[in-house]
Phi, psi and omega in degrees: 000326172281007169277339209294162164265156165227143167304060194305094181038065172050023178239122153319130146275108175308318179220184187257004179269152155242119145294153189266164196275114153241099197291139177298306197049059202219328155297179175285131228278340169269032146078016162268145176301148184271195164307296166314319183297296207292317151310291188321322190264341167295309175324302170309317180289314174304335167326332210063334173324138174258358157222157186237091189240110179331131188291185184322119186241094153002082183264035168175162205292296197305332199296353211234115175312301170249187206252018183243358187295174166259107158258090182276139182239169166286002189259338188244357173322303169319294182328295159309305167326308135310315168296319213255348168282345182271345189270300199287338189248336171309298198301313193310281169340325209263311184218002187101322185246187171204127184293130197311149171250112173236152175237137189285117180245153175194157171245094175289014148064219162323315179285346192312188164311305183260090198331117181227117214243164177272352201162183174247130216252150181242344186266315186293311186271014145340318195220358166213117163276169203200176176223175184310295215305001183240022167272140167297149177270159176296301167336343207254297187270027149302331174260336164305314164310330171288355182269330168273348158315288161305306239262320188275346201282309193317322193277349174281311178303298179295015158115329167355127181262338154193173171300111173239127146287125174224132189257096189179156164054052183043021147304177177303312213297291119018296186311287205319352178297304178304317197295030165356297184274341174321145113328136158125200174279337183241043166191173198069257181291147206306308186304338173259355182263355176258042201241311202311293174310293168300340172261016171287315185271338173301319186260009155296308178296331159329269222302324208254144180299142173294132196128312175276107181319134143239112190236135171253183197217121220238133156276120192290338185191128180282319183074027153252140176274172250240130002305338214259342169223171164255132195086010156257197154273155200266029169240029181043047182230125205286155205209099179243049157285298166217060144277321180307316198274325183295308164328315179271358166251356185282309193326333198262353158292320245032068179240107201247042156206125189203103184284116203271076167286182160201168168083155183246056173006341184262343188218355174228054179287344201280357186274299183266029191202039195312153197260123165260327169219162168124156194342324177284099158300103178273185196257354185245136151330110149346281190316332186283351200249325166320302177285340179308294196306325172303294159278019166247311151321319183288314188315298196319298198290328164302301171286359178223085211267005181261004179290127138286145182245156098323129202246109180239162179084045181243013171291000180299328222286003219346263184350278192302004182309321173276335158302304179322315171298323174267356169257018182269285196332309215261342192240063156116299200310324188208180178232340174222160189234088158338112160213130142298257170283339152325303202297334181290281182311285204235089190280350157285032199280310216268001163279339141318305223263281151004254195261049158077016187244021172323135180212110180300356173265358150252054194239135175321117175268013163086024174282316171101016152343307185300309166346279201304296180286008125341273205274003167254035157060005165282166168280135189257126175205190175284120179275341205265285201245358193229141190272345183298284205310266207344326179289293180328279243261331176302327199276297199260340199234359172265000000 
């Protein structure tokens, strides 16, 4: 199954693997790809995957978790313009075909350099406290849809196949689901706290020529309780009451592909990145965040069967990655198949996998190495197996 294709609103997917968007931190400080960057997405292009969706893109300078992100401007477009015609002619050389390209847009909110927040989280800011002075005004995000507007028109221009608004892992876009206690238009009833998100993608699809996808990549459940996350219980117990009501109104958006997470890396990694060894002690069995991402996407999928979903969080399974894979595909569960830090280890697995020579000992052994030197302010990549990050991470994270 994971060779077969699908459609998307009439654009063939060549096969059923994505690489998943894994920021790098790694551009250029005006968010053009670096030398790294471009290797990483060459790799990926050698992959065979048939779609490739491009990390965490900015759609604005305040908007950036690090000072290193991707960000495409009119000023660096040629730049995009090239990797993604280079990406798309490789896999083509390579296999015949050219993989689909999405670009991930996003406002990282809280997380940004300068915190910018939807309310005040008593669970987040436990460990990066924040004051009033740093919530967005409604003016402010009043101006975002036009922003994610620019970021896609831009992503058309650059070879893009489409676009992900994307709401997941306590970004802004995520926060504002949560934001019960706001004042205003954009907090308290469902209908103002979704208000922000649907009309990013309502005016995205307006903006962008028919053909060009907007597709999101949506956290389904924050796994923080309720006031404080989205899609739980204020007993932290997960509730996709109104993901379901969200989902059914992007759908009526038109959004037929929605690449599926959960959990917040900054403050729960162990829910969407389950851990077999490194520093971190989650509080849970693997397994258990393993069968979560299982039944909570095949439940997505029942109920919304004209959807494609993406299936994430399967770098633990190394051995078993690819049996694993093909059996979410065969009972149901998803339509695509997500790999994240795997892809990070090992980006040839599924051209390996092709032609019978897959080898699980080049499979993500799940430490989240690539994390750490995240959040020690490096450029980020697999510490395990790529001999740069490895150096990196011996040099900056012992």
């Amino acid at each position: 199954m994971l060779k077969d294709e699908v459609l998307l609103e009439g654009t063939r997917i060549p096969n059923r693997v994505v690489i998943q968007p894994m920021e790098g931190c790694d551009c250029l400080e005006d968010g053009t790809p670096s030398e790294l960057t471009i290797a990483k997405y060459h790799a990926y292009a050698h992959s065979g995957a048939g779609l490739i969706w491009f990390e965490a893109n900015a759609v604005c300078r305040e908007g950036r978790t690090n000072p290193r992100q991707m960000q495409l401007t009119r000023e660096n477009l040629p730049a995009f313009q090239k990797l993604v015609a280079e990406v798309k002619e490789l896999c083509f050389k390579d296999f015949g075909y050219t993989p689909v390209c999405i670009l991930q847009l996003t406002h990282s909110g809280r997380q940004s350099i300068v915190p910018m927040i939807a309310y005040r989280n008593k669970v987040y800011e436990a460990t990066r406290p924040v004051t009033d002075e740093h919530i967005v005004t409604d003016e402010y995000l009043d101006t975002l849809p036009a922003m994610y507007v620019n970021s896609a028109l831009l992503a058309k221009e650059a070879g893009f196949d489409g676009v992900d608004i994307k709401s997941c892992h306590g970004y802004l876009m995520q926060e504002m689901l949560s934001a019960f206690d706001r004042p205003g238009k954009y907090g308290g009833s469902f209908e103002n706290r979704t208000r922000l998100y649907l009309t990013c993608v309502r005016e995205v699809k307006k903006a962008v020529p028919k053909g060009f996808h907007v597709v999101t990549r949506l956290g389904a459940s924050d796994m923080v309780e309720k006031p404080c996350g989205f899609g739980t219980t204020e007993q932290n117990e997960i509730d996709l009451t109104e993901t379901k009501r969200l989902i059914s109104l992007l759908y009526n958006e038109g959004i037929r592909l929605i690449n599926v997470t959960m959990g917040n890396p900054y403050f729960n990694p162990h829910v969407n990145r389950p851990f077999r060894a490194g520093a971190y002690t989650p509080p849970e069995k693997p397994e258990v965040g393993l069968q979560r991402f299982w039944d909570t996407t095949k439940q997505l999928k029942t109920w919304f069967p004209d959807i494609l979903f993406i299936g994430s969080g399967l770098s633990f399974y190394r051995e078993n990655l690819m049996e694993k894979s093909e059996s979410m595909l065969k009972e149901g569960v998803c339509d695509l198949i997500g790999y994240g830090r795997v892809s990070l280890a090992y980006p040839m697995l599924y051209r390996d996998y092709l032609n019978g020579n897959f080898d699980a000992k080049k499979c993500c052994v799940a430490c989240s190495r690539c994390t750490v030197l995240m959040r020690k302010k490096c450029v980020s990549g697999c510490a395990m197996f790529n001999p740069y990050y490895k150096n990196l991470f011996n040099e900056k994270c012992k």
